[in-house]
N, C-alpha and C positions, 0 to 999 in steps of 0.2 A: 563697480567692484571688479577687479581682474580676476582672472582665471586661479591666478595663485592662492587669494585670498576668498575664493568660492567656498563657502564650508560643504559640499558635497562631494567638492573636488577633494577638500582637506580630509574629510573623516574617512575618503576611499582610500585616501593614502597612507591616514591611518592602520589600516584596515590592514594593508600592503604590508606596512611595517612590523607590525607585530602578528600575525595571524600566518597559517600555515598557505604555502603555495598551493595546495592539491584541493584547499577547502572553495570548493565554487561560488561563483558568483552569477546570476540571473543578467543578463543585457548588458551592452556595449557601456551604455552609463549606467552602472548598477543603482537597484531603489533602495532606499531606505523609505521604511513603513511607520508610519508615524501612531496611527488610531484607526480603527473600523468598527462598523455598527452593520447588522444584520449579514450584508450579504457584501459589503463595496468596504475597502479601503482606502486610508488617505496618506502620501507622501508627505516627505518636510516640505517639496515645494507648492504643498496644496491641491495638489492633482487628485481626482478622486476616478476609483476603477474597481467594474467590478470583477470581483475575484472568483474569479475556476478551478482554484489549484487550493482552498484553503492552508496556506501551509503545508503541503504535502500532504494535503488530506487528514488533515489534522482539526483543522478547526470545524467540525461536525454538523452541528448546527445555528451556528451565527456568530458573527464575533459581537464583543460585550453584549453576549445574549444576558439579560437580568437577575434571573432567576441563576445562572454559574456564577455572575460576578456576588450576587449579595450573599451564594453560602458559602464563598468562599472566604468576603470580608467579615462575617458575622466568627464565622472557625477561626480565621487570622486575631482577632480580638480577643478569643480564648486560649488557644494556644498553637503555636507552629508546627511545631516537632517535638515529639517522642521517641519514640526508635519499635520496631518488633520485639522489644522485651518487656513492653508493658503491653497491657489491655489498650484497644484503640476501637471503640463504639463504631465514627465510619467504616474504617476496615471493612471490622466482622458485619457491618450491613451492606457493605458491597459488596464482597466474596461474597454473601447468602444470592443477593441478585442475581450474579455474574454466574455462579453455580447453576443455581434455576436453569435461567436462559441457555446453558451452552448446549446442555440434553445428553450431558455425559454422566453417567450413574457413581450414586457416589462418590462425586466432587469436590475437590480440593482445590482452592486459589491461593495463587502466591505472586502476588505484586510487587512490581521491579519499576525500576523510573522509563522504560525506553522498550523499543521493540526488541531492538538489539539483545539487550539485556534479558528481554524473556525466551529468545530464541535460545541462547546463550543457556540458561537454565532448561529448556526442553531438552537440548542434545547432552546438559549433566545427567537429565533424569534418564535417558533412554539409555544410554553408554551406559550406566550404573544400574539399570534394573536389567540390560539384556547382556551386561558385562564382556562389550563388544565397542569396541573403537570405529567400525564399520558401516557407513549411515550411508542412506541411497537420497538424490538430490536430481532435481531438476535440471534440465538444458535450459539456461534464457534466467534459470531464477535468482533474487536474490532476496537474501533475509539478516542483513545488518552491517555493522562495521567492528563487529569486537572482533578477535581473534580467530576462534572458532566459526563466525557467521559468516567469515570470508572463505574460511574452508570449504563452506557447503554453497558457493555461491555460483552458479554456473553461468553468470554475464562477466564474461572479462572487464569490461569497462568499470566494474569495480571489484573488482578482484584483484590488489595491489602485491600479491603476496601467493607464491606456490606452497609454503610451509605450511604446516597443519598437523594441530595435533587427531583427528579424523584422517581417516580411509575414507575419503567419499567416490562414490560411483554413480554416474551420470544416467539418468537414463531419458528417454524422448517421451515425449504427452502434453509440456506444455506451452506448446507454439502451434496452433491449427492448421497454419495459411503457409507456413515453410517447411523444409526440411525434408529429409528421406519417402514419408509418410502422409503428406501435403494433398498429394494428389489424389489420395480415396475419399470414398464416404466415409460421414459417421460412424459406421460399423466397422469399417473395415479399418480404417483409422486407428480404433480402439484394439481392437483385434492385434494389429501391428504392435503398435505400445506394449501390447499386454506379453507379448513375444519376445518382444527386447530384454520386458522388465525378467523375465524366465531366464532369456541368456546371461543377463548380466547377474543374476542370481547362481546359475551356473556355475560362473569362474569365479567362487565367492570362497575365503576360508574360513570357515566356523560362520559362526552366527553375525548376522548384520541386525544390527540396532532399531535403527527406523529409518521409516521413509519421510522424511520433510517437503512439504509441497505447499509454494500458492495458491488458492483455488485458483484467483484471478490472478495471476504475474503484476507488480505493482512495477516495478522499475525497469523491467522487462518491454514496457510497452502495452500494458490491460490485456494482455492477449490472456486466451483462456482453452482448454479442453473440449472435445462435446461433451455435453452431460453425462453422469457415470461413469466417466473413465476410475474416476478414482474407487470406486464402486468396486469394478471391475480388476484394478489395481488389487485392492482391498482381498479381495477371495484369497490372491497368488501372497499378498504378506500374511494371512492366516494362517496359511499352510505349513507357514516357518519360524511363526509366533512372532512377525515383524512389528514393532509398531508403528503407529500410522500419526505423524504431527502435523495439524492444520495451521501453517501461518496463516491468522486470520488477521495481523496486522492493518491491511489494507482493507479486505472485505469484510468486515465483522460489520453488528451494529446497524446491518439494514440498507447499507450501501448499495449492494445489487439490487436491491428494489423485489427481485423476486422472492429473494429469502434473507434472513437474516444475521445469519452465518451463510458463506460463502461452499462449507462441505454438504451443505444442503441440496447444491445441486446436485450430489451424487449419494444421498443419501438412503438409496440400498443397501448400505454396507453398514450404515447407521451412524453414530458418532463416533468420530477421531478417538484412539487413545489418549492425546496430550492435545488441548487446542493453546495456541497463543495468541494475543490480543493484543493492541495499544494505541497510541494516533488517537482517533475521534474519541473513544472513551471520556477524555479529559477536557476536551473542549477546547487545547491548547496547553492544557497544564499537563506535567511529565508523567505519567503513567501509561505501565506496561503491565503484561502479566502473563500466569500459566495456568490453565485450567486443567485438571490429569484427575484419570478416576485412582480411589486412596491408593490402592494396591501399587503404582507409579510412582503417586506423590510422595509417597511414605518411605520409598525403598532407601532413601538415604541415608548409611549409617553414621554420620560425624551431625557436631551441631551446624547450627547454620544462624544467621538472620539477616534482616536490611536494614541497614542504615534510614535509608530515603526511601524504600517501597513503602507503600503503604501509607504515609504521610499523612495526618492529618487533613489539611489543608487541599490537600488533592484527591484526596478520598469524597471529601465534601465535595469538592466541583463535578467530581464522577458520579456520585449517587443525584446531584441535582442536572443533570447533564442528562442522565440515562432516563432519568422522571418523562424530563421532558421530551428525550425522544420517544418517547412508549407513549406518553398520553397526546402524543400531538398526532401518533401513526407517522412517525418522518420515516419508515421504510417503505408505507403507502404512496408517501409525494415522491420520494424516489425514484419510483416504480411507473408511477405517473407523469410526473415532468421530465425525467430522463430519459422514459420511451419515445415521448414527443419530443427531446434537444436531442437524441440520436436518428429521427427519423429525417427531423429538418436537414442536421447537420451531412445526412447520407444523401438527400439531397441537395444541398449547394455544393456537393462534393461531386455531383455527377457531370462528367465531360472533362473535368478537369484532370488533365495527365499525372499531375504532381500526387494527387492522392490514391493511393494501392489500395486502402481498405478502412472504411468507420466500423469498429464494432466496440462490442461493448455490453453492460446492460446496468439500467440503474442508472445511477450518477456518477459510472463510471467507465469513462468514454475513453479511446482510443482513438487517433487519427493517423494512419503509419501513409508517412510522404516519401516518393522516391522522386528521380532524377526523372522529368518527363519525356516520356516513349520508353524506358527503361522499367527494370525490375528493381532496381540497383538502390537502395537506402541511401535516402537523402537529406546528413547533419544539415544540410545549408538551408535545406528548404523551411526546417523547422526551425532555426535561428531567424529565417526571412518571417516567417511568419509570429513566432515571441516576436520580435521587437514589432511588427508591422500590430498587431493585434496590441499591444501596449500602447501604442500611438493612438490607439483607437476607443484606450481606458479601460480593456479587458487585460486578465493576468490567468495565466496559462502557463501548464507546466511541458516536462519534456524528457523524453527514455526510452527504450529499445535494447535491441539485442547488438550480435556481433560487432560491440565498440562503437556502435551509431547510433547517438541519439535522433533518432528520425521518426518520433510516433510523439504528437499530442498529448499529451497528459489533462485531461479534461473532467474535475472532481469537484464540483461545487457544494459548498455547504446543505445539507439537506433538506433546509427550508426554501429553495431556492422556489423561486414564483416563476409559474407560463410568463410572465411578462420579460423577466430577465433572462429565463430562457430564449427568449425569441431575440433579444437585445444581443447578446451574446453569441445566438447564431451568427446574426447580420452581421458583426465584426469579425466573425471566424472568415465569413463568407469574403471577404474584402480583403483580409489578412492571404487567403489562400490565392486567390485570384492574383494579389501580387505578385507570390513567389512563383506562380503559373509561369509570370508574363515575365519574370525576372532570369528565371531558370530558361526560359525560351519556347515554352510550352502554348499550344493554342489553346485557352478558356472559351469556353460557347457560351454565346452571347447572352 
């Protein structure tokens, strides 16, 4: 068969033709993903690999795990779609759940198809209950691609657009290991932040809205705060009746391993005003959401509904989804096999120039690569390492700050087994050592 006539060659070209320039694409020869079962996927050319990056951290706990695929086919057989203007039985049994669990008093859920989408609905609800266009945002963070979620997004690299209908103002806490602030302790650290977040409250007009923050930076690079900052944070927006929005997109659901929601590490302050949610929830199927105590939720005065939130079919996958992460403890193996793939992984990391820093917690791991004997962020190392670690039948994500994707994205479904964990070091460990010895860097022996 010639190259012309290669159908992988033909459908990228496809791909080419109709599809947006800016929309990316993973590796030199991009995969197309055919089927996967538990933890390992399979290409059209048969290649079978396992996966670290579930879909963008998406696919939660296994793909065609059994019990999401049969309640989703059993729903599909009864009915699809409805809309928000009738009664929908899963709904209102996952909003009661999803309510429970978030530990926000008097809870209200409103289901959207995307993170995006629920971000997107946090900053209506907070502009309209604090009647203020003024919202405070993260350095490094990001939280979508509507309109508005690009406003508040403090990583250039996707941030395509300075227009906004938001006033947002930046402020420093959630990059540990760089920046102005870098250099102290924990405390002192915190202390810093909390000084900024005052001045920049300072040179404020009238009232700001809220504050939106990752616990953990998902596209950012998994980088995170010390515990409490947000705590800490918390007292100085009380003072001015700020509210407080948890993107819990990426860390919800038990991923950290420590807790379950991600503002739980700083949960002297207690629960968020508004949390958002989405990604693992669904298992792969399109659900997002907004969890807000009533007095938030309610403030709306025009009607409203969704089309596609809510959905039947994806309601079912999310209430059979969330079963089985609760009755299985998947924020326990998190907790457990992630401590052990971040301990290995800080290990085969040691000596090697090219890696700055593994952190992380949970199954949700960071690996930030620069240029070896340098400080310097390094896109190349982490392209050496995707494809090298691909070769090797592991799949691996990639993100960072200042316009450099240079940090690992390393998020495995949260069934993940000691075995694959160890399987998956050993490929990191080979993938890194390449770009060590590619970059120019001496790896010990």
């Amino acid at each position: 068969m010639t190259a012309q006539n290669d159908p992988h060659d033909d459908l990228h070209a496809r791909h080419r033709a109709v599809l947006p320039d800016w929309l990316a694409l993973y590796y030199d020869r991009p995969l197309e993903i055919t089927h996967g079962e538990g933890r390992h996927v399979w290409d059209a050319e048969g290649n079978r690999y396992l996966d670290f990056f579930g879909g963008i951290l998406t696919t939660m706990t296994a793909h065609a795990l059994p019990e999401v695929a049969k309640a989703v086919s059993e729903q599909a057989g009864r009915i699809l779609h409805t809309s928000t203007l009738y009664l929908d039985r899963p709904m209102v049994e996952l909003a009661e759940r999803v309510a429970s669990l978030s530990g926000i008093p008097d809870a209200r859920v409103f289901f959207t198809t995307s993170g995006t989408e629920a971000n997107d609905t946090a900053l209506l609800l907070a502009t309209a209950y604090r009647q203020s266009n003024q919202v405070l945002a993260m350095r490094n963070s990001y939280h979508g691609r509507s309109f508005s979620a690009v406003g508040i997004t403090g990583n250039r690299s996707w941030s395509p657009s300075s227009l906004s209908p938001l006033h947002t103002l930046y402020v420093h806490g959630g990059v540990r290991t760089r920046g102005p602030f870098a250099g102290l302790d924990d405390a002192g650290f915190t202390a810093a932040c909390v000084a900024d977040l005052e001045d920049v409250l300072g040179q404020t007009h009238g009232n700001v809205a809220a504050l939106i923050a990752e616990p953990v930076q998902g596209v950012g690079g998994f980088t995170s705060p010390p515990d409490g900052l947000y705590a800490a944070f918390r007292e100085t927006l009380q003072q001015h009746g700020i509210l407080w929005i948890s993107d819990e997109v990426q860390t919800g659901w038990g991923r950290t391993g420590d807790h379950f929601w991600g503002w739980q590490a700083h949960d002297a302050a207690g629960p968020p005003d508004v949390l958002t949610f989405a990604k693992g929830i669904g298992n792969g199927m399109s659900i997002g959401g907004v969890v807000a105590r009533a007095e938030v939720m309610n403030c709306l005065d025009a009607n409203s509904i969704s089309t596609f939130g809510g959905s039947p079919v994806t309601m079912a996958a999310g209430n059979a989804n969330l079963a089985y992460l609760l009755e299985h403890d998947l924020q326990g193996n998190a907790r457990r096999v992630g401590g052990l793939l971040l301990e290995r992984l800080r290990a085969v990391s040691a000596g090697l120039g090219v890696v700055r820093e593994v952190r992380g917690r949970g199954l949700m791991i960071g690996v930030e690569l620069v240029l070896p004997g340098t400080d310097a962020p390094s896109p190349e190392a982490a392209s050496i390492v995707l494809e090298t670690a691909r070769e090797g039948g592991l799949l691996i994500g990639k993100g960072g700050g200042h316009a450099t994707a240079s940090v690992l994205r390393i998020a495995p479904p949260l069934t993940l087994t000691v075995a694959e964990a160890e399987e998956g070091a050993a490929v990191l460990e080979r993938a890194l050592r390449a770009a060590e010895t590619e970059l120019g860097g001496t790896p010990a022996p």
